[in-house]
C-alpha positions in Angstrom: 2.3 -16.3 -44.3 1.5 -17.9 -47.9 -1.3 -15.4 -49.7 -3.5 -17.0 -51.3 -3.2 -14.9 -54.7 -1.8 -15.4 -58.0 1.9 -17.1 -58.0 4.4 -14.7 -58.8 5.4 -15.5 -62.5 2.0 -15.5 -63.4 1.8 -12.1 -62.0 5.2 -11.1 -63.7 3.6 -12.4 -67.0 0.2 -10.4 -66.3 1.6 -6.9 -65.8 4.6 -7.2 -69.0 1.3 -8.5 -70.8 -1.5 -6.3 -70.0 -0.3 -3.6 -72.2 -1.7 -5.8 -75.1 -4.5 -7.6 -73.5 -7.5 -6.6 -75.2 -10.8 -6.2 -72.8 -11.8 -9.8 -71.8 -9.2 -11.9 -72.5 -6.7 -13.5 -69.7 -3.3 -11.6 -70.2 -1.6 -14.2 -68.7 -1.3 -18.1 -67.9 -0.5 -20.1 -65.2 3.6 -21.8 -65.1 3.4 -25.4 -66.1 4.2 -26.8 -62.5 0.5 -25.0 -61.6 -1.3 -27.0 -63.8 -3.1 -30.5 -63.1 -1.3 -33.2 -64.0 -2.9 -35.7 -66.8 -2.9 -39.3 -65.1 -1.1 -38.5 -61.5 -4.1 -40.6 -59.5 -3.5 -41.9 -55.8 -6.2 -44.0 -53.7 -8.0 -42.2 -50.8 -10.5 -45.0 -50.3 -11.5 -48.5 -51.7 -14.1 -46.7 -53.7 -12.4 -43.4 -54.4 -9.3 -41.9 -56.8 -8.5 -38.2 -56.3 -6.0 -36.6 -59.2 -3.0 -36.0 -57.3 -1.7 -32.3 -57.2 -0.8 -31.1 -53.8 -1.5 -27.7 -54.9 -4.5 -28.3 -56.9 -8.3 -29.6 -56.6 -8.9 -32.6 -54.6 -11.8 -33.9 -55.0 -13.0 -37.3 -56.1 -12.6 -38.1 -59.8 -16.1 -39.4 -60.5 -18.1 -36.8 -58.2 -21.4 -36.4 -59.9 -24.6 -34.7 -58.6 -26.7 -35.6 -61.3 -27.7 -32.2 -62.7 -28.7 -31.0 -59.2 -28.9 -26.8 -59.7 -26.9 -25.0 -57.0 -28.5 -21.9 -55.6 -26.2 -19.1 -54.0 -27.9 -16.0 -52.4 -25.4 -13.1 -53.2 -26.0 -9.2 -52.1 -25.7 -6.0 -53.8 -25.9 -2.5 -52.8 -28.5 -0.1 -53.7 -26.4 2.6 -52.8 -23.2 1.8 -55.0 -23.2 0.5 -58.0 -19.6 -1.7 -58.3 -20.5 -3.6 -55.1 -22.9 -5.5 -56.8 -21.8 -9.4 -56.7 -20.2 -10.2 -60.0 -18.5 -13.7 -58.8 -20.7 -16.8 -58.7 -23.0 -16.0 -62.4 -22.9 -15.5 -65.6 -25.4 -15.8 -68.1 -23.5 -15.6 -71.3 -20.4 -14.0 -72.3 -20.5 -10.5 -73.6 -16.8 -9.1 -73.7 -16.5 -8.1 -70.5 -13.9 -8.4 -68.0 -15.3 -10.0 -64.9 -18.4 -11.6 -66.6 -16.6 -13.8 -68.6 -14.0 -14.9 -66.3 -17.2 -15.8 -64.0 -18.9 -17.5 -67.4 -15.2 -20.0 -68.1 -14.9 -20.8 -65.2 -18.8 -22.2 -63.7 -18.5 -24.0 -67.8 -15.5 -25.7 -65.9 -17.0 -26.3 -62.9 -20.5 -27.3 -64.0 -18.6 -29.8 -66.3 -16.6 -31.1 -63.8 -19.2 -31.8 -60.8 -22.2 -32.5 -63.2 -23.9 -29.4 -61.9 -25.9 -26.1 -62.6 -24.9 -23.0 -60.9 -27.4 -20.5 -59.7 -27.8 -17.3 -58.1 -30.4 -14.9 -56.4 -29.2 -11.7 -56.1 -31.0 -9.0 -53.8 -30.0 -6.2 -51.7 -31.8 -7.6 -48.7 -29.8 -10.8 -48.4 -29.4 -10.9 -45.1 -33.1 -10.9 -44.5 -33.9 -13.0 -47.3 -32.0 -15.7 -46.0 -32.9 -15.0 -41.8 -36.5 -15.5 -43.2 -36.2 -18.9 -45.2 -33.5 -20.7 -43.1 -35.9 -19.6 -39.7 -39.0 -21.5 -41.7 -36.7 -24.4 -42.4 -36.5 -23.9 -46.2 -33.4 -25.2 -48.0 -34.2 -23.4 -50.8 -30.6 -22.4 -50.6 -27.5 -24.0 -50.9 -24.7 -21.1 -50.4 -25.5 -17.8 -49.1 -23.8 -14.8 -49.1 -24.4 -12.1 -47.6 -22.1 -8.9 -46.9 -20.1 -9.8 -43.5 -21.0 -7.3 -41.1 -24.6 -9.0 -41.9 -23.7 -12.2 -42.1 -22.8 -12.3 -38.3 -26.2 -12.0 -37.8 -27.0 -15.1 -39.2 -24.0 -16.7 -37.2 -25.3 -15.1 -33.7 -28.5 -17.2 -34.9 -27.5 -20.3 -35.9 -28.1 -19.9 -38.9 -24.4 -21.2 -40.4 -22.9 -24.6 -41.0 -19.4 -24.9 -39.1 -17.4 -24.9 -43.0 -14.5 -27.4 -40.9 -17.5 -29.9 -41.3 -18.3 -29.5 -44.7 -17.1 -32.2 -46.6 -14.6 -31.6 -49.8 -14.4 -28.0 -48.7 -10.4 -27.5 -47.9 -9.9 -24.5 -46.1 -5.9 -24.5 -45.9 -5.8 -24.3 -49.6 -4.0 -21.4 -50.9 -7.4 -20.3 -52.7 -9.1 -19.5 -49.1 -7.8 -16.1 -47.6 -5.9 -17.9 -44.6 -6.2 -14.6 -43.1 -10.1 -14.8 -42.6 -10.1 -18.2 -41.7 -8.0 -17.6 -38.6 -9.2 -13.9 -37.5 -13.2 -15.6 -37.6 -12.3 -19.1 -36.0 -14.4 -19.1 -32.8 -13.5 -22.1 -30.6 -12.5 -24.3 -33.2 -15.3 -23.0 -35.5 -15.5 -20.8 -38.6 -19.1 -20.2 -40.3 -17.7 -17.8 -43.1 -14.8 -16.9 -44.9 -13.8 -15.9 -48.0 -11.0 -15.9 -50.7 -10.3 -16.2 -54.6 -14.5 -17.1 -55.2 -14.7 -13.0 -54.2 -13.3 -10.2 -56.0 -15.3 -7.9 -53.9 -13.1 -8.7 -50.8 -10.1 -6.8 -53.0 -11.9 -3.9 -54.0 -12.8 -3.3 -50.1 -9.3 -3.2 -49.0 -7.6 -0.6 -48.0 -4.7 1.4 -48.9 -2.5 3.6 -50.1 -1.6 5.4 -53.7 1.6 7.7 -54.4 2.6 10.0 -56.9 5.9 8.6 -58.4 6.4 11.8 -60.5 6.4 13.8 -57.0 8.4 11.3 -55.3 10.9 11.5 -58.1 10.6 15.5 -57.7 11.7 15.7 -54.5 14.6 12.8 -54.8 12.8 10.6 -52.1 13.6 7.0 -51.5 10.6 5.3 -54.0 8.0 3.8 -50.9 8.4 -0.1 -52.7 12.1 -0.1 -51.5 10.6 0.6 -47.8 7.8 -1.7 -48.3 10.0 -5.1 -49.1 13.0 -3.5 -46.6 10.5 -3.8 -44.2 10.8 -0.2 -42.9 7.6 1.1 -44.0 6.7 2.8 -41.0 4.4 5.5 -39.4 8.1 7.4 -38.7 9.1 7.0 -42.5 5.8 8.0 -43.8 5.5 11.3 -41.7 9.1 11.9 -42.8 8.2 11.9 -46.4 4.9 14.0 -45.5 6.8 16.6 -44.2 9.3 17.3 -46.9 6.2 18.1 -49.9 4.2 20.8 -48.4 4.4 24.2 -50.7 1.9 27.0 -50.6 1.0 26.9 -53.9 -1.6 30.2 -54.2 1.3 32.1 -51.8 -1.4 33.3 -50.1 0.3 31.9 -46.3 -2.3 29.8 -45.5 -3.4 25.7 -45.8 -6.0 25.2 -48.5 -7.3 23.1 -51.1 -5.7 25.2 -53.2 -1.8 23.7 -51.7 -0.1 20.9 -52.2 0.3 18.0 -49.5 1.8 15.0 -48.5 -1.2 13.1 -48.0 -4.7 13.1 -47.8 -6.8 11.7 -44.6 -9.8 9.6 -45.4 -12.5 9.6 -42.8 -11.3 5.9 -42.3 -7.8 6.4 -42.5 -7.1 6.3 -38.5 -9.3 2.9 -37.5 -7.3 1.9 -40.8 -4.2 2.9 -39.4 -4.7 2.0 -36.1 -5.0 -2.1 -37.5 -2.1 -1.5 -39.8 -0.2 -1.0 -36.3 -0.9 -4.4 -35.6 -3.6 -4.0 -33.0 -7.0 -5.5 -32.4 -10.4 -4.6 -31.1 -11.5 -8.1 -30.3 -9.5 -11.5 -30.7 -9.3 -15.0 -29.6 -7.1 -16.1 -26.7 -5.2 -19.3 -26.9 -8.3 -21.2 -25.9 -10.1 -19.8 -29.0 -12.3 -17.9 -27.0 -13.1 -14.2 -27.8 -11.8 -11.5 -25.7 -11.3 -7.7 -25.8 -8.1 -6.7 -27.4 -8.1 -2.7 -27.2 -6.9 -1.7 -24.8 -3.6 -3.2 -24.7 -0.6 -2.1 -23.1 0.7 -0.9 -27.1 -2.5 0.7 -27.8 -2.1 4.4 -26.1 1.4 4.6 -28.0 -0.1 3.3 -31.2 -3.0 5.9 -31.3 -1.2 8.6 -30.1 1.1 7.9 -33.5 -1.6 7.2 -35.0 -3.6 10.7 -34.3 -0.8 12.6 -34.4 -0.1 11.1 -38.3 -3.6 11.8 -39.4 -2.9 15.3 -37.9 0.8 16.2 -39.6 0.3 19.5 -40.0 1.8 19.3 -43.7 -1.2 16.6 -44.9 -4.7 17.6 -45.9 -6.7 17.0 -42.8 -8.7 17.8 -39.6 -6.5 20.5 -38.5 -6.8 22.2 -42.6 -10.2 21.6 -42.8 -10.1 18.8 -45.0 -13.5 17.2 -45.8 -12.2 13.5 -45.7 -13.9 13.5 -49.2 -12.6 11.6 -52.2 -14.0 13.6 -54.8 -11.5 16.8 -53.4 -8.8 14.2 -52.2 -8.7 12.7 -56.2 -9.1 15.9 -58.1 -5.8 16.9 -55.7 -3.7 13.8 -56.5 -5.1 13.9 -60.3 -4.1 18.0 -60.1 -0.3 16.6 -58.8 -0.6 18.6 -55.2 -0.9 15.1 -53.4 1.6 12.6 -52.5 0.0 10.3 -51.3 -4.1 9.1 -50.9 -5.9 6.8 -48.0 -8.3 5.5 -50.2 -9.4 1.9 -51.1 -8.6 0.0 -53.9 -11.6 0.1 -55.5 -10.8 3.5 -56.0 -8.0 3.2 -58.2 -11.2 3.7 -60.8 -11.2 7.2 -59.8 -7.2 8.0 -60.9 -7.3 6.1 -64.0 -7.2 9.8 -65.6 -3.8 10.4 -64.3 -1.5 11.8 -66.6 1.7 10.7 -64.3 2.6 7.1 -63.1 1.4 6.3 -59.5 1.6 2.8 -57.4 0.0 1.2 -55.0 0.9 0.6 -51.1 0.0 -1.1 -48.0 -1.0 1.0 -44.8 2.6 1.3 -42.8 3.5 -0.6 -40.0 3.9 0.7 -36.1 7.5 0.4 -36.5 10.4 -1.7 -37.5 10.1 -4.1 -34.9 6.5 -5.4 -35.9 6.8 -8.3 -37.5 3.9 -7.8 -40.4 1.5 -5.5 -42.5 -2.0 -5.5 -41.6 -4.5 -4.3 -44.3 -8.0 -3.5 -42.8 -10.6 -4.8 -45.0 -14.3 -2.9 -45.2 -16.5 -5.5 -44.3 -19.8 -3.9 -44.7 -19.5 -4.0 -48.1 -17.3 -7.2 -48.6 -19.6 -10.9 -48.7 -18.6 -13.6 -47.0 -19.3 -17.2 -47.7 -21.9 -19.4 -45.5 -23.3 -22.6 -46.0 -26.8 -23.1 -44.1 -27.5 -24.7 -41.3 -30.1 -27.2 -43.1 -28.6 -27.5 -46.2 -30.1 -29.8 -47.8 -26.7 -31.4 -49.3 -23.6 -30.0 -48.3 -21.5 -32.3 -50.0 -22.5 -30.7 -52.8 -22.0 -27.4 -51.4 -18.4 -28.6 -50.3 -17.4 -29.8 -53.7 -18.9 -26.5 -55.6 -17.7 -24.1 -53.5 -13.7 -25.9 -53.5 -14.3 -26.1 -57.3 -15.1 -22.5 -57.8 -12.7 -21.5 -55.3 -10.1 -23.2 -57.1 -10.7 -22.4 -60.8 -11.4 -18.9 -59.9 -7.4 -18.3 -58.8 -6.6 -18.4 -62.9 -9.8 -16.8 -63.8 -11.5 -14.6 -62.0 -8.1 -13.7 -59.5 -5.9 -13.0 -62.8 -8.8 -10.8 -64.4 -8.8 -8.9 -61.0 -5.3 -8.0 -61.2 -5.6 -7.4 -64.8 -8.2 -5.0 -64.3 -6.3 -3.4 -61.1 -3.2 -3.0 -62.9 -4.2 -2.3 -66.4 -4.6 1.5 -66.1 -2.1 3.2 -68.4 0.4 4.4 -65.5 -0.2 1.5 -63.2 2.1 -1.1 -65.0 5.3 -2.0 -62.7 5.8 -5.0 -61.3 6.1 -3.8 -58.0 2.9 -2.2 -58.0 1.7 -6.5 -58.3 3.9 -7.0 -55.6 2.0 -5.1 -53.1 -0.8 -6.5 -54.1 0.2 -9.7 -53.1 1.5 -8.3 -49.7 -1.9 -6.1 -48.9 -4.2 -9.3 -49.8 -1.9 -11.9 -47.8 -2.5 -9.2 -44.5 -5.8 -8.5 -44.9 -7.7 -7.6 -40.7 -11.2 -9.3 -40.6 -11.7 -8.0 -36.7 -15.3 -9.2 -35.0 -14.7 -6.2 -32.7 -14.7 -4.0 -36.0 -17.7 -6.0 -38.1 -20.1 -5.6 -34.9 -18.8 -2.1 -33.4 -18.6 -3.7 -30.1 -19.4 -0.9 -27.7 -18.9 2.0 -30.4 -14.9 0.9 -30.9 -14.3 0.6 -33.8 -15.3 4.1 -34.0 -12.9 5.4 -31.5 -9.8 6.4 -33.3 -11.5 8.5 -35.6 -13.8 9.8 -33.2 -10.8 10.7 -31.4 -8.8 12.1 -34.9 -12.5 14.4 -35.2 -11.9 15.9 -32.2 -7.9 15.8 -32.9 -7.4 14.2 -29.6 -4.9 11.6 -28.5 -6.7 10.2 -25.0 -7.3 7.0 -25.9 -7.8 6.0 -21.7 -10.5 8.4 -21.3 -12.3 7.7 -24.2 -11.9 3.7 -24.1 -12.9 3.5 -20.4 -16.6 5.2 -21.5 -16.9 2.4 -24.1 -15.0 -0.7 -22.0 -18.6 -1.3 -20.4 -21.0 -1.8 -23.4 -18.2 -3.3 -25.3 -17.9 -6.0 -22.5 -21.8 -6.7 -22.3 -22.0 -6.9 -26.5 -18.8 -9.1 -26.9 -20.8 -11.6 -24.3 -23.8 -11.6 -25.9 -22.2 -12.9 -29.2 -20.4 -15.1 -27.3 -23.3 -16.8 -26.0 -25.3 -17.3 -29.4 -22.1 -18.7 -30.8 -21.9 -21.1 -27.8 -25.4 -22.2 -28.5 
């Protein structure tokens, strides 16, 4: 499957240039055969000429909405500070990364559509927009809010169906394919995301090794598993057990030791995707069904547990917190191999006096076909279009547009950022990258909790338990009765 990321030489050019990019400025540029051609034109209607680039914007040539201001309804969080929408506005530029990738590329898009882009941001989204859409208001013209919420406004009716929305070309490489097909419901999607979010990267999760201690101990370097496609739950616990050393002598497991990894509290439901399985899914007649417990899924968590619980990795069974603060000051100290963090918390390491990279959560084994990268979706926004918007070709062309020029804007100051730390610089590293965001999960099962599941494999690592049938036949019931409720609502 095609990601929908930067191209590869661009991303070559990015990490051999970022050692020189000041703060704010692009450090690198797209290859010629990514640009738009000049005068390429073909007809698509007696009235209409669309520049011709298969890989580019398509939209009408003299689309003009006459000034019209375009109001998106974003979210932040109260609670954390970075996930705080940065993506659709900027005011002005003011040296800053992100802010002036946003400011470039609405100039472009403003110019281009004959448009002004703006935003109300709030940390009640979600019942900002339930309120105005439920009185009819189409005071809004984008909205939105983090997923897990969003569904809400889905189960009500709230959405446009986006395969309806005119201009707005969802097999583009700029719209995470991934989320398209995961939240199709019979032939219908009402949000999605992809290149317009940068938030969406930061809530992925994954992996980050010490190279300095794989180097110590003459292990094979993780990448060369990775692209070999043998990064496994067997290869991982392989390299867990070879680390361990009782640093303080004292006999014991301790924060004081050294490990082979660290378990996040959301490591196993992290894991458990990574494996390739599902809590909910569609069947082939799009409709939504229970995916759990599948005739893989006691082998998987069983694996699964039994990896979060390797006796020589900071967990459970040593009394480890699941915090980051002790899990960073570890890796930062050298005593961890490797972290379950996100990536967003790549900010936390960029103290490290040793080179690390970056990895996707292992497979099941050999035999599965793909990764799988479980993205946290209740702090990750997904784009909506009302139900009663009150132009949604206009919608459709801004949202294409900004999807579009955000790939060499907003996308390459991403990865610039990501990779810019002073021992996060290989090429590889940007390689990953491109693999973790091209395998991103986006599970309804997981986004709703239907019936408590997608708290079951850590519920189960908690109690350092591998009976998945026990624990799955409580929660079958209520999981059943929820998945056809939302099934109803979206049927209406």
């Amino acid at each position: 499957m095609n990601n929908h990321r930067i191209p590869a030489l661009i991303l070559a050019a990015l990490i051999s240039a970022s050692a020189f990019a000041a703060c704010g400025e692009s450090a690198g540029a797209p290859p010629a055969g990514d640009t738009l051609p000049a005068d390429g034109q073909q007809d698509i209607s007696a009235e209409e000429t669309t520049t011709e680039d298969p890989n580019g914007l398509s939209l009408p040539d003299d689309l003009d909405f006459g000034g019209d201001t375009i109001m998106f309804l974003t979210e932040h969080s109260s609670g954390y500070d970075w996930y705080t929408s940065k993506e659709i506005y900027a005011e002005q530029e003011n040296g800053e990364l992100f802010n002036d990738a946003v400011y470039r590329r609405n100039i472009v898009v403003e110019d281009r559509l004959n448009v002004h882009i703006a935003q109300t941001n709030t940390d009640t989204a979600v019942n900002v927009a339930q309120k105005s859409l439920s009185a009819g208001d189409t005071e809004y013209d984008v909205i939105m809010p983090y997923i897990n919420s969003n569904i809400k406004l889905v189960q009500q009716g709230l959405c446009y169906n986006l395969y309806d929305i005119p201009y707005l070309d969802l097999e583009k490489p700029w719209w995470d394919q991934r989320a398209n097909e995961n939240m199709t419901i019979g032939g219908k999607l009402y949000m999605t995301t992809g290149d317009i979010s940068i938030l969406d990267n930061e809530c992925t999760m994954v992996m980050f090794f010490s190279k300095k201690m794989v180097s110590d101990y003459a292990l094979t370097s993780p990448y060369e598993y990775v692209t070999g496609g043998t990064w496994t739950l067997d290869t991982l616990n392989s390299m867990v057990g070879t680390v361990f050393l009782d640093v303080n002598g004292d006999g014991k497991y301790n924060k004081d030791d050294q490990y082979g990894i660290s378990i996040a509290g959301n490591a196993p439901i992290s894991f458990y995707f990574a494996a390739g399985e599902r809590i909910v899914d569609t069947d082939e007649s799009g409709e939504l069904q229970l995916m759990m417990n599948s005739k893989r899924a006691p082998e998987v968590i069983e694996k699964v547990i039994n990896t979060c619980l390797h006796p020589e990795g900071y967990n459970k069974i040593n009394k480890f917190s699941g915090g980051f603060d002790e899990a960073c000051k570890m890796f930062l100290d050298g005593r961890l191999m490797i972290t379950t963090f996100a990536l967003v918390d790549i900010n936390g390491l960029r103290d490290a006096e040793f080179e690390f990279g970056i990895l996707p959560y292992p497979k099941f084994d050999e035999a599965q076909q793909d990764y799988n990268s479980l993205i946290s979706s209740g702090l990750s926004p997904a784009t909506s279009v009302p139900y009663n918007v009150k132009n949604k070709e206009m919608s459709g062309a801004v949202l294409e547009a900004l999807a579009y020029e955000s790939v060499d804007t907003l996308t390459v100051a991403y990865y610039d950022n990501a990779l810019k730390t002073r021992y996060v610089r290989d090429e590889e590293s940007g390689a990953m990258l491109d693999i973790i965001f091209a395998t991103r999960v986006y599970d309804l099962g997981f986004m709703m909790d239907v019936g408590g599941l997608s708290s079951l494999v850590g519920n189960l690592y908690n109690k350092k338990s591998t009976d998945f049938a026990s624990a799955y036949a409580k929660a079958e019931p209520k999981a059943i009765e929820q998945l056809d409720t939302l099934k109803e609502s979206l049927a209406g």
